[in-house]
Backbone as CSV, one residue per row, in Angstrom:
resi,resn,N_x,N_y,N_z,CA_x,CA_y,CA_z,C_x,C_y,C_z
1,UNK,95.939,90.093,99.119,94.962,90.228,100.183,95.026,91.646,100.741
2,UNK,93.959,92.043,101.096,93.540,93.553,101.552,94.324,93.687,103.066
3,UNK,94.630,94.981,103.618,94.725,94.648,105.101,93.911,95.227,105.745
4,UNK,93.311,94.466,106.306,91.869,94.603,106.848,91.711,93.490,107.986
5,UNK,91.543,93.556,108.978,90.870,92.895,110.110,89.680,92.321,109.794
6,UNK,89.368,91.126,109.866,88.120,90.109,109.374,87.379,90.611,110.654
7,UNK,87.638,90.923,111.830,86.834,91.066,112.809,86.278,92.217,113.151
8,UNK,87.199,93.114,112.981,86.926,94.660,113.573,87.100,95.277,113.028
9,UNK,87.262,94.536,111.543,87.475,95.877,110.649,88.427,96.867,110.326
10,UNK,89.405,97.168,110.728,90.505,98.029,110.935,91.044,97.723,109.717
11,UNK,91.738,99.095,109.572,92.477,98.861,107.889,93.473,100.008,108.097
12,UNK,94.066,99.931,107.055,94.959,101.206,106.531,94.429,102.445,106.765
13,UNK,95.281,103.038,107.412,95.007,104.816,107.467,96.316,105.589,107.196
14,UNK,95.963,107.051,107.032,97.069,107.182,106.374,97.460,109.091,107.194
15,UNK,98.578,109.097,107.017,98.863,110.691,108.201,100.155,110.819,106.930
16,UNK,100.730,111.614,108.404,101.633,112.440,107.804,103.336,111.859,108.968
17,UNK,104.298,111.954,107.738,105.588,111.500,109.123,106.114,113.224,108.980
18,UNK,106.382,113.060,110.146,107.202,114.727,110.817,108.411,114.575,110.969
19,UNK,108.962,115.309,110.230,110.621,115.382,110.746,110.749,116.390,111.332
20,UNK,112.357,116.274,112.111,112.796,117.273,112.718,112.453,118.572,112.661
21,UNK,112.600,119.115,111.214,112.619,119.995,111.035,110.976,120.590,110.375
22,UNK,110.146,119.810,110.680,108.676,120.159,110.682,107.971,120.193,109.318
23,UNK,108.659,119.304,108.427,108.505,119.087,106.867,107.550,117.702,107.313
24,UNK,106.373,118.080,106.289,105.424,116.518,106.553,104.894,115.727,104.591
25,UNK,105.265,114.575,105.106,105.434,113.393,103.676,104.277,112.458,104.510
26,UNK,103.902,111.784,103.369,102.550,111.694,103.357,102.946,110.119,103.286
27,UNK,102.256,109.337,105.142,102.785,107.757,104.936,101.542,107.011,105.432
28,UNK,101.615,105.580,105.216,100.586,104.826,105.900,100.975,104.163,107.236
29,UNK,99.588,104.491,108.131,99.835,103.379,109.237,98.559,101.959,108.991
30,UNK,99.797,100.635,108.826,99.244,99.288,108.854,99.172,98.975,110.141
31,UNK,97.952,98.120,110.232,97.544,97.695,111.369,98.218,96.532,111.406
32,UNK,98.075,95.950,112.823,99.130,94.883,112.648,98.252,93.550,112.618
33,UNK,98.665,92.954,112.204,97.678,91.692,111.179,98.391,90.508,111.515
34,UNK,97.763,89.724,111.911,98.137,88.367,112.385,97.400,87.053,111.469
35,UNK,98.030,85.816,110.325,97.221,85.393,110.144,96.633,84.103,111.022
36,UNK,95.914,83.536,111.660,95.518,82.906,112.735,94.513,81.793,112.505
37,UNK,94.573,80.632,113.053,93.644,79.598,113.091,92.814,79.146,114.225
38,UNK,91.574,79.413,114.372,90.785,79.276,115.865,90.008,78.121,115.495
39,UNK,89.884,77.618,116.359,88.922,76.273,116.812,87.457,76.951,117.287
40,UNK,86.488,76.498,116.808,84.848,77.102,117.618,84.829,75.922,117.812
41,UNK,84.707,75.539,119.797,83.899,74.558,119.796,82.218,74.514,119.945
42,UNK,81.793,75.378,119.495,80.129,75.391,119.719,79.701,74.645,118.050
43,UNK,80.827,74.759,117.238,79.831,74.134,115.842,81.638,72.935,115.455
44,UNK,82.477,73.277,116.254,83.417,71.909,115.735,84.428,71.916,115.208
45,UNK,84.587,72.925,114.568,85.109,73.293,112.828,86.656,74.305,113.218
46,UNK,87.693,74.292,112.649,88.207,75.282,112.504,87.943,76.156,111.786
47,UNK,88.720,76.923,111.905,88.325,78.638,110.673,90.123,79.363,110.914
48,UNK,90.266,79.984,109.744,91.457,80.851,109.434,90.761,82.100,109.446
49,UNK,91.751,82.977,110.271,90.987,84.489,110.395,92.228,85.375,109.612
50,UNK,92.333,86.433,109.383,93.262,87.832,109.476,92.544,88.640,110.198
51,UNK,93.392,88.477,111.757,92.893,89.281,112.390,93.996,90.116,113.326
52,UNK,93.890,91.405,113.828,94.533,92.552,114.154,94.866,91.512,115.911
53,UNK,95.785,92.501,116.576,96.384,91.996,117.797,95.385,92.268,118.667
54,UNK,94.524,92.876,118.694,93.172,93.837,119.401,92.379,92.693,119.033
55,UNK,92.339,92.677,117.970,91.026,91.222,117.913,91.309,89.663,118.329
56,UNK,92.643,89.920,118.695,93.058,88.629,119.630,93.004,88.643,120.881
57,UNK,93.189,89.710,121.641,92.487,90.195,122.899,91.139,89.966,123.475
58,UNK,90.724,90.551,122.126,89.308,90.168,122.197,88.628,89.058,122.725
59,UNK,89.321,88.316,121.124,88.930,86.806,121.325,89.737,85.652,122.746
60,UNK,90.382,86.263,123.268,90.841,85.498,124.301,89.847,86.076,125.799
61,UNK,89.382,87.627,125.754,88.568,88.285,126.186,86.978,87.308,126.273
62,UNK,86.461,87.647,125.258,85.041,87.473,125.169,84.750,85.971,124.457
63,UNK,86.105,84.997,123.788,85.862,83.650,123.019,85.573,84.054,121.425
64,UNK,86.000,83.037,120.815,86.001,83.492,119.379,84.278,83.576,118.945
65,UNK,83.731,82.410,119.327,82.148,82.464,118.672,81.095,83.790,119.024
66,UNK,81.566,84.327,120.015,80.933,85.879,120.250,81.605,86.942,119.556
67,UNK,82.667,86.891,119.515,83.691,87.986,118.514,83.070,87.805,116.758
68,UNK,82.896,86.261,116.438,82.397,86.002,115.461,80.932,86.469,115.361
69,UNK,80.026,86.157,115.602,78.829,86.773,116.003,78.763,88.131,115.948
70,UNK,79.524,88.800,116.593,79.655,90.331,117.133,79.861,90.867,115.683
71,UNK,81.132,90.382,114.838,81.534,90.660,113.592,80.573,90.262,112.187
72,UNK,80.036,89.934,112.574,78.813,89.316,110.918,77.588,90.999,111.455
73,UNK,77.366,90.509,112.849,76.196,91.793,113.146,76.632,93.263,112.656
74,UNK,77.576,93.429,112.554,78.514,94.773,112.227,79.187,94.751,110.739
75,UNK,79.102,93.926,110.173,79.045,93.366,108.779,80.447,93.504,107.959
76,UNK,81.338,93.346,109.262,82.959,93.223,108.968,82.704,91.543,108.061
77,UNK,82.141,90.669,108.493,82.307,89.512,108.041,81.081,88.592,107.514
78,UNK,80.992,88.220,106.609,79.736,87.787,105.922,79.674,86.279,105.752
């Protein structure tokens, strides 16, 4: 599986680590990925997400069926 946020999209990016001594190696930053099970009660159903700690905010923020919504319009999720 990819790491990728089903909601917001977020993925792998990639920099540089710095040492002490100002030498730079070439690393990735993973987002942090949670795999998660939400209840929608507007249609009944559970659903399994991979979604980032930000998109759990979210969804405790704004409710999963608008986060969901929000995410198909922006075409993180199909």
């Amino acid at each position: 599986m990819s790491k990728i946020c089903q909601l917001t999209g977020k993925s792998v990016i990639v920099g540089n680590s710095v040492s002490f001594s100002n030498r730079k190696t070439r690393r990735k930053f993973n987002p942090n990925l949670q795999l998660k099970k939400f209840f929608i009660p507007e249609t009944g159903e559970w659903v399994r997400l991979k979604v980032s700690t930000s998109a759990i905010k979210n969804i405790n923020k704004k409710g999963i069926y608008k986060c969901l919504v929000d995410a198909v319009n922006q075409g993180h999720l199909s």
